[in-house]
N, C-alpha and C positions, 0 to 999 in steps of 0.2 A: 377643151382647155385653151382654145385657140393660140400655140403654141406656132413657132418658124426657126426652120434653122437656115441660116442665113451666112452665104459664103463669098470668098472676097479671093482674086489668084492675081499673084503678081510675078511677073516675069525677074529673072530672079538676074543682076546686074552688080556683081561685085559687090553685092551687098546682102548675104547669107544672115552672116551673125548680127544684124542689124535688125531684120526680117525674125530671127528667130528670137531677140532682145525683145522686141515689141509687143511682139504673139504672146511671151511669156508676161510681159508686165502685162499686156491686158484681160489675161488670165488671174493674174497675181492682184487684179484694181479690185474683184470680188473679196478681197479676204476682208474687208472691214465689216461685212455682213455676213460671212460664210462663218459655218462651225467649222469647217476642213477645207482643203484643196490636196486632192489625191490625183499624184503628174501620174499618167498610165505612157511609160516607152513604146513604140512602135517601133518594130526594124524590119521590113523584108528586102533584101536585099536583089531576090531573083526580079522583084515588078522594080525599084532603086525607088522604093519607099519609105522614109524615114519620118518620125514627128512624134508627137505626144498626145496625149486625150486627157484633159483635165476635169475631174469629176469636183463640180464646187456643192458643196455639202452644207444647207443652211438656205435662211435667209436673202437669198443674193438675187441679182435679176437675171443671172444666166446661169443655170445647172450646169453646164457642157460648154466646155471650149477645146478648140483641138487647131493645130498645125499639123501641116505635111509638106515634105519638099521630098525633090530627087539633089538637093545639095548641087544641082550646076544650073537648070535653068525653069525651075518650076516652083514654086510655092503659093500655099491654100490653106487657110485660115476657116473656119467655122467655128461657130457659136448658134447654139438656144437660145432664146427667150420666148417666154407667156406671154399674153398682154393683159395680165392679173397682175392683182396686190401680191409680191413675193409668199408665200406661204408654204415652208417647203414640205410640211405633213400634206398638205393639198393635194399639193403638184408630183409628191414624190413618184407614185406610178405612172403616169406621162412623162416626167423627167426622165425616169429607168427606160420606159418602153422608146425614147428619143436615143438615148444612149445605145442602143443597140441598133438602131439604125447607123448612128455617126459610127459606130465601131465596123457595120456594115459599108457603110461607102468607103474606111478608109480602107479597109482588108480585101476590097474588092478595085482601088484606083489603079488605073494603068494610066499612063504619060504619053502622048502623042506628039 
């Protein structure tokens, strides 16, 4: 499906809810093709993991978007995309099987 997920970490400088404003609008830029956007919560609190996994449902160019921060000095951004015509009966079982990776990296990150 020739498919990437494609991740972005910014060192996190007094500007949290800015970082997490953005993440979410560029999450939220999918809904004018999506059938859904389904926010999934993250908390683990023992690795100081927090963020969301957005499952975009439909039409859109990226199935999967997700944030994670430790809330003082880490945050990571990921998103999917294809490099196909959106089609999301296609792609939905690459999309799924994608999603279970991202839910794998973020259940598995530790902060350094």
């Amino acid at each position: 499906m020739k498919g990437a997920i494609f991740l972005s970490y910014k060192k996190i400088d007094d500007n949290l809810e800015k970082l997490i404003v953005d993440a979410k609008r560029l999450s939220y830029e999918h809904a004018a093709k999506a059938d859904n956007i389904v926010e999934q919560p993250y908390v683990n609190p023992n690795k100081k993991v927090y963020g969301s996994l957005f499952e975009v449902q439909g039409n859109a160019a990226s199935q999967s978007q997700f944030f994670v921060t430790d809330s003082t000095e880490h945050f990571l951004t990921g998103s999917v995309y294809f490099y196909t015509k959106p089609n999301y009966d296609s792609i939905l079982p690459a999309a799924a099987y994608l999603q279970n990776d991202i839910r794998r990296i973020i259940e598995t990150l530790e902060w350094k």
